[in-house]
C-alpha positions as CSV (number, residue, x, y, z in Angstrom):
1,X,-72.8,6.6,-60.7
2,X,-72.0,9.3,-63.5
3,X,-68.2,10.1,-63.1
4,X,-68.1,14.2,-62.4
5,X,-68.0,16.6,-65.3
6,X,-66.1,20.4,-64.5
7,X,-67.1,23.9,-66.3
8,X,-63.8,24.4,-66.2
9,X,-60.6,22.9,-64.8
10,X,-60.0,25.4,-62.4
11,X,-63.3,24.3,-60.2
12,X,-61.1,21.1,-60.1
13,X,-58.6,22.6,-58.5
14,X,-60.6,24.8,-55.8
15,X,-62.6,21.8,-55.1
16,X,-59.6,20.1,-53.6
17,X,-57.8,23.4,-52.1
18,X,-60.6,26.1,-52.1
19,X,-62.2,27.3,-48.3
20,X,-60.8,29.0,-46.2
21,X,-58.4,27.0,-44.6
22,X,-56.5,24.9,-46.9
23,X,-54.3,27.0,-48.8
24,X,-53.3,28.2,-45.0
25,X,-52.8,24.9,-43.9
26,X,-51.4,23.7,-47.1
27,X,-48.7,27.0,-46.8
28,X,-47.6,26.4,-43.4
29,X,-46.7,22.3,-44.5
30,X,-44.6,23.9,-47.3
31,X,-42.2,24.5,-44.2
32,X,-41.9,21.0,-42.9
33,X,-44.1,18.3,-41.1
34,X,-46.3,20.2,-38.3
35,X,-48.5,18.5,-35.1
36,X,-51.8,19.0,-34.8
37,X,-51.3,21.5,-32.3
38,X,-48.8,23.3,-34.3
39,X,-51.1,24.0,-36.8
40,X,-53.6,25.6,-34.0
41,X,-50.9,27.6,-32.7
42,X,-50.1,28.8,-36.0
43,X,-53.7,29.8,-37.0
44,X,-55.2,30.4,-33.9
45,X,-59.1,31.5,-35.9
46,X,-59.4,27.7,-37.2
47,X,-61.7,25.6,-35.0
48,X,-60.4,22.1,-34.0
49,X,-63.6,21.0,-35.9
50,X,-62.4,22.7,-38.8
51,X,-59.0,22.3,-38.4
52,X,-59.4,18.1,-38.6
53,X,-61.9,18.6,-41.1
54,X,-59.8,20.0,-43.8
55,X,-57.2,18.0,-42.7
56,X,-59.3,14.6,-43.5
57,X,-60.4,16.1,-46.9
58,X,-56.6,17.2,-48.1
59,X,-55.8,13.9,-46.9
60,X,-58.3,12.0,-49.0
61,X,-57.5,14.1,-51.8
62,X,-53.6,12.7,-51.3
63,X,-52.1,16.0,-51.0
64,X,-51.0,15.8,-47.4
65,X,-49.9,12.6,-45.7
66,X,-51.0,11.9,-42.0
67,X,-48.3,9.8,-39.8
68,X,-49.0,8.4,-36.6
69,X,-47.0,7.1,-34.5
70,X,-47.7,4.8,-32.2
71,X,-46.2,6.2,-28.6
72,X,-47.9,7.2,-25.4
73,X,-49.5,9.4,-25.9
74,X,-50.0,8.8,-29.5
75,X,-48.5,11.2,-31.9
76,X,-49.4,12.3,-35.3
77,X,-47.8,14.5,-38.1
78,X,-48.6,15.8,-41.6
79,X,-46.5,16.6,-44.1
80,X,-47.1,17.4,-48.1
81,X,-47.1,14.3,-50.3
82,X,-45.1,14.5,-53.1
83,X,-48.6,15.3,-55.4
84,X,-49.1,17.9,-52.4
85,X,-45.4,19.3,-53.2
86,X,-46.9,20.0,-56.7
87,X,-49.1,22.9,-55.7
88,X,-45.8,24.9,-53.8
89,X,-45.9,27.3,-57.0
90,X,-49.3,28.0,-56.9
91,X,-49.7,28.8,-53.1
92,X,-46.3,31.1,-53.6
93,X,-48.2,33.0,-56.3
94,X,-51.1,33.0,-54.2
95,X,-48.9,34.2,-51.3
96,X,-47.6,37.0,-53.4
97,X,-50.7,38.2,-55.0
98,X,-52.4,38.5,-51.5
99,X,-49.6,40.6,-50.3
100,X,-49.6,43.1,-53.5
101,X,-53.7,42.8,-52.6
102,X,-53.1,44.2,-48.9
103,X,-50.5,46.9,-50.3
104,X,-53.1,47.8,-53.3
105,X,-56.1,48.0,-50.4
106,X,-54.1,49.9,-47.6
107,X,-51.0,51.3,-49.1
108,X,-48.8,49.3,-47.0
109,X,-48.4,45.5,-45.5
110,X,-47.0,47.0,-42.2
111,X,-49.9,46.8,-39.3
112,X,-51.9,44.3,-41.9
113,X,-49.5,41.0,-42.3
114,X,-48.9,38.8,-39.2
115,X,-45.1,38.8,-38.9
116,X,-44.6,34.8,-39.6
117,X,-41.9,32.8,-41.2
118,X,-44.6,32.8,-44.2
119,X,-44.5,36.2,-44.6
120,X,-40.8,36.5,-44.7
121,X,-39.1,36.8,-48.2
């Protein structure tokens, strides 16, 4: 098999945290290991589909790390690996450029960004 050839490195980098979801996921792990259900509660639009799904792939890609413990019933975390830690820059300016987007678009973030310990600076 021919080993993958990029345009450009940045389709490198959205190939591992572009959609929809992963940034968001990736964003609320910057704050600590979260449950599965956590992360549902915290982005209540993501499907369960979805939501394990993206969690498989960042996983694969070795950005996040998936711990389960072995209880009744069983229990299972995620947390940023350290290669995962790596892209904390990157989703703050991410974070900061979609605010300034919102302000640009409606002249204010108030009544257009969730109030969440994300958002908090």
């Amino acid at each position: 098999m021919k080993a993958k050839k990029y345009n450009i490195s940045v389709e490198a980098t959205l190939e591992v945290i572009g959609g929809k979801w992963k940034c968001v996921i990736l964003c609320h792990l910057t704050h600590g290991k979260k449950r599965t259900n956590e992360l549902r509660r915290l982005m209540p639009n993501i499907s369960q589909k979805m939501l394990t799904q993206q969690l498989r792939e960042l996983e694969e890609d070795g950005v996040i790390i998936r711990t389960l413990y072995h209880e009744v019933p069983p229990r299972v975390e995620y947390e940023l690996s350290d290669y995962g830690r790596s892209l904390e820059g990157i989703l703050s300016l991410l974070c900061d450029w979609g605010e300034q987007h919102i302000i640009k678009v409606h002249g204010t973030k108030e009544g257009y960004l969730e109030e969440s310990v994300l958002n908090q600076k």
